[in-house]
C-alpha positions, 0 to 999 in steps of 0.5 A: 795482527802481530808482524813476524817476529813481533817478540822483537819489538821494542827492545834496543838493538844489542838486546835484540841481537843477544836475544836472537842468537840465544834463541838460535843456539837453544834452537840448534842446540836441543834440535841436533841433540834430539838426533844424537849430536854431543855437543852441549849447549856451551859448546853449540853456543862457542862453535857458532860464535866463534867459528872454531871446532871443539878438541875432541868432538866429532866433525860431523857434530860440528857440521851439524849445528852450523848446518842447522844454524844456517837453515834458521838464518834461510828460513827466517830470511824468506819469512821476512820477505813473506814468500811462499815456501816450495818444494824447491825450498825444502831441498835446500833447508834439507842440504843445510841440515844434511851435512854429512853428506854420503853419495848414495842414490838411495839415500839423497840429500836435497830430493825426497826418499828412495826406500821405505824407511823406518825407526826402532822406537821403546813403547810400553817397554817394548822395543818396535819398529815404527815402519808406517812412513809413507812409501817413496812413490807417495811422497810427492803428493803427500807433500804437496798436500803438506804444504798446502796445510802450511799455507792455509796456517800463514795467516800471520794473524794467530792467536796464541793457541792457535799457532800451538795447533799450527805448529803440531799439526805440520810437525806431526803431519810431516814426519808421519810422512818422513819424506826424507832419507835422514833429517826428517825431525830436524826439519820438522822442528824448523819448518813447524815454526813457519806459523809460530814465528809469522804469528810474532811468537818466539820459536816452539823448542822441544828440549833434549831432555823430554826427546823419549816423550817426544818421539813415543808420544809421535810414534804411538799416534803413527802407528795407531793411524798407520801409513799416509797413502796418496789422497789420504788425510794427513791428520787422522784421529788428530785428536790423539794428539793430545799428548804431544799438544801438551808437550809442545805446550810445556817446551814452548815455556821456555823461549817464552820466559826468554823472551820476558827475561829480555822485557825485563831487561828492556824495562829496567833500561827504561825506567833509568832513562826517564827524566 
C-alpha cells in the first residue's frame, strides 16, 4: 500500500518542495481559471510566492487564489493526520475558497444553499440552462450520503484506475448536488482528490483549456439523470460518465509527467553522488 503522498518519496528536501509548490500553483492556477479568474499561470505562481498583488488585476482575483491555496494547505494538513472529513470541514475549505464575501443570507459562505441554484451551459450548440442541482432542503442528507461515498474510496490502498474512478465519482456526485451558493467546481476539484492523493498519487488537475469539455461533458450527464432528491442514488447511469473518465484520464497526464520530470532530476543527482 502506498503512503499519501507517496510521489514524494525519495526526492531531496528542495526538490520536494519545488515540486510541492509547482503542483499547488497548477492546481490553484487552472482550478480558479476554470470559474473566470484572469490571473495566468506566472502571475498565480508570483502572488503566491511573494505575497504581492499584481498592477491591474482585480482584488477578488488575487483573493481567490490564495484562498484556493490555502484550502490545499488545510486539506493536505488533515490528510496527513488521517482524519476523517465532516461537514464541518467542508464550511471551512468553502470559507477559503469563498473569499469574495457578500452578506446575504441567501447565498452563504461556510453553510449549505439556500435557493435552488443553476448554470447556463452550450450543448450541441444550444444555449440551456442546467437547473437539475438538488433543492436546498435536500442537501443535507445528500451530503451526508456524499461523504459517506468518500469514506468508503479512503482505502488509501488504490490502484491507479482505481483512484481515477474515485476521483470521478465524488466530483461528479458532488457538483450534480451543487450544495453550495458559489464554489461548488472549486470544491469539487479539491475534495475529489481526497483518494487520489491518500493513494500516493499526485493531484488530478483539470486544465483550463479543456473547461467547455469539462463542464459540457458534466452537464449532458446532469440533465440526462435529472435532480438528486433525498434517498436517491448519488451516481445514476454512472456509466454515462464515460466521457468525463477519459478527460480526467487525459488531465491527470500532466501532474503525472511532473512528477517524472522531478525523478529525473532525482536520478541525475544520484548517479554523480556514486563513488
Amino acid at each position: 500500500m502506498k503512503p499519501f503522498l507517496a510521489f514524494l518519496q525519495g526526492l531531496d528536501a528542495d526538490l520536494r518542495a519545488g515540486l510541492q509548490a509547482q503542483l499547488r500553483v497548477l492546481w490553484t492556477h487552472h482550478s480558479t481559471a476554470i470559474e473566470g479568474n484572469s490571473l495566468t499561470l506566472g502571475e498565480t505562481d508570483f502572488v503566491l510566492g511573494e505575497g504581492l498583488t499584481v498592477a491591474g488585476k482585480p482584488l477578488k482575483d488575487h483573493q481567490q487564489v490564495v484562498g484556493h491555496a490555502r484550502a490545499i494547505d488545510f486539506l493536505t494538513a488533515w490528510l496527513s493526520q488521517g482524519r476523517s472529513l465532516t461537514e464541518d470541514d467542508l464550511f471551512l475549505l468553502h470559507r477559503a475558497i469563498q473569499t469574495e464575501v457578500v452578506i446575504d443570507i441567501y447565498q452563504p459562505v461556510g453553510a449549505w444553499k439556500q435557493e435552488p441554484n443553476g448554470a447556463q451551459i452550450v450543448v450541441d450548440g444550444r444555449l440551456i440552462f442546467n437547473d437539475a442541482y438538488a433543492y436546498p432542503d435536500d442537501v443535507p442528507a445528500l451530503m451526508a450520503d456524499w461523504l459517506a461515498l468518500l469514506a468508503g474510496h479512503r482505502s488509501g490502498g488504490l490502484s491507479q484506475e482505481a483512484a481515477l474512478s474515485a476521483y470521478t465519482e465524488l466530483h461528479a456526485a458532488f457538483v450534480r448536488i451543487h450544495p453550495f451558493a458559489d464554489g461548488n467546481g472549486r470544491m469539487a476539484r479539491l475534495l475529489a482528490n481526497i483518494p487520489v492523493l491518500e493513494a500516493g498519487f499526485p493531484p488530478l488537475v483539470i486544465p483550463r483549456e479543456r473547461r467547455q469539455d469539462y463542464l459540457q461533458t458534466l452537464a449532458v450527464w446532469e440533465l440526462r439523470v435529472g435532480r438528486p432528491i433525498t434517498g436517491s442514488a448519488l451516481l445514476p447511469e454512472s456509466q454515462a460518465l464515460a466521457p468525463f473518465v477519459a478527460l480526467c484520464r487525459d488531465a491527470w497526464q500532466a501532474s503525472s509527467e511532473l512528477v517524472n520530470e522531478y525523478r529525473r532530476r532525482q536520478a541525475e543527482r544520484d548517479q554523480v553522488r556514486k563513488p
